[in-house]
N, C-alpha and C positions, 0 to 999 in steps of 0.2 A: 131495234134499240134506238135511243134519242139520241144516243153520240156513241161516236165509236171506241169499240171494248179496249182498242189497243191505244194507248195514247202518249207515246215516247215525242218530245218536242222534235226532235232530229228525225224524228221514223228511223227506217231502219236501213241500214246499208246494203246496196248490191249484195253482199255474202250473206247477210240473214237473212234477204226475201229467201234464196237459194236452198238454204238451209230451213227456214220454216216451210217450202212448199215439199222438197223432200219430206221431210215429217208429213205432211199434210195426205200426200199422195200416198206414200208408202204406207203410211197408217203405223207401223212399230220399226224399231231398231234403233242403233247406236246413232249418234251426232260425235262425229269423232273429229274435233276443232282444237287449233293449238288455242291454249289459255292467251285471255284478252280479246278474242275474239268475238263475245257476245255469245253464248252459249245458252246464257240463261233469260238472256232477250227473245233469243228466239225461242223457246220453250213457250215464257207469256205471249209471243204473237200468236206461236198455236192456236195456246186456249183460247186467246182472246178471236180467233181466227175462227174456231169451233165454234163457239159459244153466238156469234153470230149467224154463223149457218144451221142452227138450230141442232147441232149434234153432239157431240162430249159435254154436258154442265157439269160436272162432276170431276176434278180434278183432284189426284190425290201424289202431293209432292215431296218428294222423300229426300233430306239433305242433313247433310252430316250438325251437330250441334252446334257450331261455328258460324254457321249461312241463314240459323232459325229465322233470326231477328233480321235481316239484310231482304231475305226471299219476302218475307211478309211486307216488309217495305218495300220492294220494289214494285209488288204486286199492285201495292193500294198509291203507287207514285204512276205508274207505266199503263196501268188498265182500270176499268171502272168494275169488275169483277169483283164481287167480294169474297175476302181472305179472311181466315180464322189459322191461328196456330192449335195445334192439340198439341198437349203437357200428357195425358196418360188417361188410366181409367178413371180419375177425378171427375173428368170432367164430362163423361158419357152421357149421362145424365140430363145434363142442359143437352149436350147434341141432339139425344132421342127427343127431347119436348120441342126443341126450337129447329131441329132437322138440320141435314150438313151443309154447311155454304156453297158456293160454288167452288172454291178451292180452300183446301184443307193443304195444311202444311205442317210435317212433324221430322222424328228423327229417327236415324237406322234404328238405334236404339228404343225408343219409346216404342217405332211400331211392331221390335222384334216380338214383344208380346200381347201386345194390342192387337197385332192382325192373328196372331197363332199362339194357340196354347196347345202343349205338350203334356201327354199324364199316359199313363200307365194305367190301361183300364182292367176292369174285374177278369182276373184270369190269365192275362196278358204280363210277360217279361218285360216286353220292350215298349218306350213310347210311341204314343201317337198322333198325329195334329189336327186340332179341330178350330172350328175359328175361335176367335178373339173378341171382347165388344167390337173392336171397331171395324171389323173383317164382317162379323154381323149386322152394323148398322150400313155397311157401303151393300151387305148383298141387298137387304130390306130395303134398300134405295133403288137398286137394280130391278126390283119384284115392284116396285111403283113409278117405274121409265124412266128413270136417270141412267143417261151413258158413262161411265168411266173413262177418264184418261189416267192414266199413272206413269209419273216424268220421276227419274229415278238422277238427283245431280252427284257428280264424282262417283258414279254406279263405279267402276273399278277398285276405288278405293276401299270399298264395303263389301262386294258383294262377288269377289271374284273366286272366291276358296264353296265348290258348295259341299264338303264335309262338315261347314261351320253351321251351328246351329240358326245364327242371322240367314245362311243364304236359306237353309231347309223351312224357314219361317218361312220366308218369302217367297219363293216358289210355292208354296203349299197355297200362300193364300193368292195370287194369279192364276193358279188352276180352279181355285176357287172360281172366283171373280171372269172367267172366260168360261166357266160350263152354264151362266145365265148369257153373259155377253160375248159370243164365240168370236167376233171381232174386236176384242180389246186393243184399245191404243197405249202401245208400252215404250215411251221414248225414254234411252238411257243417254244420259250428257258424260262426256272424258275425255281428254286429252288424253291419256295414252291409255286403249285397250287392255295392254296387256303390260304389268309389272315386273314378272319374272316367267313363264313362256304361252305356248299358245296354249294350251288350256286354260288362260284367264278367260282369252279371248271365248273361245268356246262355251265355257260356264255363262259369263255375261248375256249371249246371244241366247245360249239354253233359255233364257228367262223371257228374253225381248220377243223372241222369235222362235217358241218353240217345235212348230211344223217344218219351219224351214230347216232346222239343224237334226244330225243323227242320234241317236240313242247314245248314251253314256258307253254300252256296251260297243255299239258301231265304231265311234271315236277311237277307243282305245283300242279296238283289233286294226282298225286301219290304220292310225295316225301315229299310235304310239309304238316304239320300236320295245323298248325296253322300259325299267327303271332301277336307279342304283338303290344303294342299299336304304337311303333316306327317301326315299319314294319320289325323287325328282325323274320325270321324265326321258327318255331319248327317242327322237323323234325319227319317222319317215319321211324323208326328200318328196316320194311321190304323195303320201299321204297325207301333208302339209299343203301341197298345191290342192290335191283334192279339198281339202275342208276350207283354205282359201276363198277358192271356186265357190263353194256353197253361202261363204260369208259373204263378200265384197257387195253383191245386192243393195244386202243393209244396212251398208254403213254408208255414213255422207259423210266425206274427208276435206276438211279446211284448214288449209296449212299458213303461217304466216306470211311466208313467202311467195304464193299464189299471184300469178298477176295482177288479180281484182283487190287485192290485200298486200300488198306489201308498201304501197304509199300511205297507209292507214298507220305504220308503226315505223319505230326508230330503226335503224339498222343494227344489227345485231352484231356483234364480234364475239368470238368464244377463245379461247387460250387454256394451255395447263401451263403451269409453272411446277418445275419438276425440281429437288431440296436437297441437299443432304444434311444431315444431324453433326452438331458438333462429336466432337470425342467422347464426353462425359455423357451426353444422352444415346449414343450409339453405343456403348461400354453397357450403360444400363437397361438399352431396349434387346438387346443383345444375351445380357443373361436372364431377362424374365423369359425370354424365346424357349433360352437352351430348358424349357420347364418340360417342354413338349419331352423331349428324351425322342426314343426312337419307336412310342407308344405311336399305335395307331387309331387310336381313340385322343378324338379333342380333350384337353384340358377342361375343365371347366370353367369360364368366366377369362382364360386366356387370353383369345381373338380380343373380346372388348378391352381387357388392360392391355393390350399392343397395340389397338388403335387408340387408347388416349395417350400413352405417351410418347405415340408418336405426333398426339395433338400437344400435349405440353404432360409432362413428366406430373405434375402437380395434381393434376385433376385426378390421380388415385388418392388423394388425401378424401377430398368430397363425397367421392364412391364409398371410400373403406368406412367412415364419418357416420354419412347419412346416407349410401344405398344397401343393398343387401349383398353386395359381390365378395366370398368370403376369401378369393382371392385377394383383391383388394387389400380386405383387412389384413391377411396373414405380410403381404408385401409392405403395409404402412410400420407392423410391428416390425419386419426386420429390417428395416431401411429407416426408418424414423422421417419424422413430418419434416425437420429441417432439412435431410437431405433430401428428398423429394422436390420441395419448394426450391430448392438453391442449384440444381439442374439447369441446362438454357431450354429452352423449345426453339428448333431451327424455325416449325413454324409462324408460332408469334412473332418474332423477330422481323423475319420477311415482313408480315400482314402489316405490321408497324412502320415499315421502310416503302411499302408498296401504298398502302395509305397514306402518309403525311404527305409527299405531292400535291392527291388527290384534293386533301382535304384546305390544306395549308395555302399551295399554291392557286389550282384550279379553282378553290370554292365549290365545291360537289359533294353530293350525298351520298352513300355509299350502304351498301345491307353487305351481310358475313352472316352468312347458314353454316352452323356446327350441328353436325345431330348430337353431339352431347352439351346439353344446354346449359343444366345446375354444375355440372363439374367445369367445363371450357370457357363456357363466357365470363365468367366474371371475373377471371383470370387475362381473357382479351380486353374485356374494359379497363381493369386496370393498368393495364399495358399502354392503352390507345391512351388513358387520363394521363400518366406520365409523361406523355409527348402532347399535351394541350390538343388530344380530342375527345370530342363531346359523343356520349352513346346512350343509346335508348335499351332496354335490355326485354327480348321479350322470350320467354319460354311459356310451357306445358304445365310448369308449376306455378307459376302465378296465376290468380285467380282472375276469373273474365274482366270484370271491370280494371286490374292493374295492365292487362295486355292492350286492354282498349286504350288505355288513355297512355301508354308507351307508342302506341301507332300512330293516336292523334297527336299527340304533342312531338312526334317525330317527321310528318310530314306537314306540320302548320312553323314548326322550326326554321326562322327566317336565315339562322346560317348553317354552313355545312356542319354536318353529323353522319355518325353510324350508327346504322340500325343493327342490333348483336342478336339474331333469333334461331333459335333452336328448329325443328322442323315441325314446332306448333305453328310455324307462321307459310310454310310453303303452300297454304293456300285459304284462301278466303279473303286474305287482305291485297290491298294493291297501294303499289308503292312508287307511281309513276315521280315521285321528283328525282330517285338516285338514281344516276345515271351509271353508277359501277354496282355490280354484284360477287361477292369471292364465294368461293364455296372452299370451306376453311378443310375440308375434307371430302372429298367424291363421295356424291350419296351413291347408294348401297343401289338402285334400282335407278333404269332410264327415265320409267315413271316419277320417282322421286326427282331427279335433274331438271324434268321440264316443267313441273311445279313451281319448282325454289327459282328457276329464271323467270318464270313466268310473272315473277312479282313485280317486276319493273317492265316487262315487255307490257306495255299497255296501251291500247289503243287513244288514252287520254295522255300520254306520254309526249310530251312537245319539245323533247330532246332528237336532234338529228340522229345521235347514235347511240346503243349503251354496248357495254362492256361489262363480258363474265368471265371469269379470271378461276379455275380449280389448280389448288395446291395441291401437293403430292411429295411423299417422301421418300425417298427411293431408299430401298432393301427394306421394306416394312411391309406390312399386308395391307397397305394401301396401293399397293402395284395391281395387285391382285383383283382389289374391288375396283377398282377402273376398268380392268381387262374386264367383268362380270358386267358390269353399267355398260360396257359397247358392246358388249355379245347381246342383252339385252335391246340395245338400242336396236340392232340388226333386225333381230324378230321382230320388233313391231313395224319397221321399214318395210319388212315382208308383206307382213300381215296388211298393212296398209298401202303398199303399193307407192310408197313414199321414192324410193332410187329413182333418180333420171327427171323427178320434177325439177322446175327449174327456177332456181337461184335456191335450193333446199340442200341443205348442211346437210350430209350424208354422215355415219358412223363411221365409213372408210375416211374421211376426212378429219372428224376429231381423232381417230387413231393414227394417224397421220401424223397431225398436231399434237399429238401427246409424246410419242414417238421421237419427235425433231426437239421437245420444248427440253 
């Protein structure tokens, strides 16, 4: 080549040479990097790494619909490789006449049926999977010397359940794509493995690494103990370290706190701040509870109207309104919309007294993750407006271009503000000016937690320290999901061999800290 494929002005730090040679030598498996880290730089060093050793041209990059527009720029900013996006079968068409570039870049979605279509053939009950156009045009590239890489980004987030039909897509067409290329290179990018236990972990590597890992059936006679009635798992001590054993191989683990990485990013502080509900909303959180009776079957729609109000009483008005929860509805008619609204939220309250310092005094930027976005936030902004603060509002429901321009107009924002986002925003954006993050309620999964921090942990971060701050209200089943998020956290600690690293924030330490707050 006349100049080189990889072309970042800084090149690349100590941790991603590390991290792209693993890929390089290992040939497939997990890159398992806390967020900021460079995850997805070192993905293009690869190619760009490949691509001049004469082996992988063919890169096919699979990321959530959020990252389309960012991956494709980064590609044609960082490497001289050329990039095309694929939209769907539209556009097969040109691909076949003008042939696939060197890196193709689409979405779980787009390629669930572009790489694999499913039918029900003559005679046959049940489905079956055959390729796709674009499963077709990568093999018809394979049958005229093109090697295959396929870099799979937030592979956790997508592809860890494989009874879903995305992950049966997708294995189907990498067994494809390895019976012409029996050394396929399959790098999966994530910050945390595993969401809720180790058979994420398992499924993901099933796909990366499928020589390496046992049979579906193996797994579960060795590893799996039982499972309750919901089909969640109970696991073997010993059969855990065994399939451990089998993983670790192939995973590269880069933590932020690593020697070689910890002067690279701000210091982290973590905290819960643990509540109680005045009278009136403990009176009311109280008798939607007693709904349970002494049934042993969930209520339906329950659990979620006791975690909003124990986020603010109000946000059943929005649900009952304009969601489908017909609890909701049935609670707005008997309790009426004034009384709902006219309730206190212990937690607004707080978030409003623990902010105006922040904002008022220090001059600092601050983000507030609520998973409930259309109901909570705009109940928090109006809260934070009454006390003269300024907030950007981003959820799931606004359309891409209003999300864009609440992120950019919130980090180009020359004074302090809050950024209010739902859990549309726990990743893809980065948000290195706020130097505070609250988590207005403990996400549901460890996975989840280290996302939503992860928005301000950023190696372009020029803050000495930041600060994450989770609320919590005690006697509500928000106790509950904290207890669930560090049972989680622990498994992936396992899993990854995280305990005893050093200066690394252990699970026993935020339960610690949750415990004492």
């Amino acid at each position: 080549m006349d100049a080189p494929a990889f072309r970042s002005p800084r090149g690349l730090y100590p941790c991603q040479q590390e991290g792209t040679a693993f890929a390089y030598v290992q040939r497939s498996g997990l890159l398992v990097a806390d967020t900021g880290i460079g995850k997805s730089v070192i993905a293009m060093a690869l190619a760009a790494l490949l691509a001049e050793d004469g082996a992988e041209d063919l890169v096919l990059l699979v990321c959530k619909a959020n990252k389309l527009t960012e991956w494709h720029e980064d590609f044609g900013a960082l490497t001289t490789l050329p990039a095309a996006v694929h939209h769907g079968p539209s556009r097969m068409k040109a691909r076949e006449r003008d042939g696939l570039p060197h890196v193709l870049i689409s979405t779980y979605e787009t390629l669930r049926a572009d790489l694999t279509r499913f039918a029900i053939p003559p005679g046959k009950r049940t489905k079956v999977p055959a390729p796709g156009p674009l499963l077709t045009a990568l093999l018809d590239a394979q049958a005229r010397g093109r090697r295959v890489l396929v870099v799979y980004d937030e592979m956790s987030d997508k592809l860890r359940n494989r009874s879903s039909q995305l992950y049966k897509a997708h294995h189907y067409a990498l067994g494809q794509l390895r019976r012409v290329q029996k050394d396929l290179r399959v790098i999966g990018l994530t910050a945390t493995p595993i969401s809720r236990d180790y058979e994420d972990g398992f499924n993901l590597l099933r796909l990366a690494v499928p020589a390496a890992m046992p049979t579906v059936k193996q797994f579960n006679d060795t590893v799996i103990k039982s499972r309750d009635d919901y089909g969640r798992p109970r696991y073997r001590d010993t059969g855990v370290d065994w399939f451990i054993g089998l993983a670790r191989p192939h995973l590269w683990r880069k933590r932020k706190t690593d020697p070689d990485v910890r002067a690279l990013f701000p210091k982290r502080i973590e905290e819960f701040r643990t509540l109680r509900m005045a009278p009136a909303q403990a009176a009311f959180y109280d008798q939607v509870a007693s709904l349970q009776g002494g049934s042993p079957e969930p209520v339906p729609g329950l659990h979620a109207a006791l975690r909003q109000i124990a986020a603010h009483p109000a946000a059943l008005v929005h649900s009952a309104v304009h969601g489908d929860s017909r609890l909701a509805r049935e609670l707005l008619g008997a309790f009426g919309e004034d009384h709902l609204r006219s309730l206190p939220s212990a937690k607004t309250d707080e978030l409003v007294e623990y902010l105006s310092p922040i904002v008022h005094d220090q001059g600092d930027k601050a983000v507030v993750f609520s998973a409930f976005g259309p109901s909570v936030l705009p109940l928090l902004a109006e809260a934070l407006r009454r006390n003269g603060i300024r907030s950007y509002l981003y959820t799931g429901a606004m359309d891409g271009p209003e999300r864009e321009r609440a992120r950019r107009e919130f980090r180009a924002d020359p004074e302090p503000c809050v950024f209010l986002t739902s859990d549309a925003g726990k990743d893809g954006i980065n948000l290195p000016e706020a130097t505070y993050l609250v988590e207005y309620e403990s996400a549901l999964t460890y996975e989840t937690r280290t996302q939503r921090l992860g928005r301000i942990d950023r190696i372009t971060s020029t803050a000495p320290s930041i600060t994450c701050t989770t609320l919590v209200l005690q006697g509500t089943v928000e106790e509950a999901i904290v207890d669930t998020m560090l049972k989680r956290n622990e498994m992936t600690e396992r899993f990854l061999g995280d305990v005893g690293s050093d200066g690394y924030v252990a699970a026993m330490q935020r339960r610690r800290s949750y415990l004492v707050a």
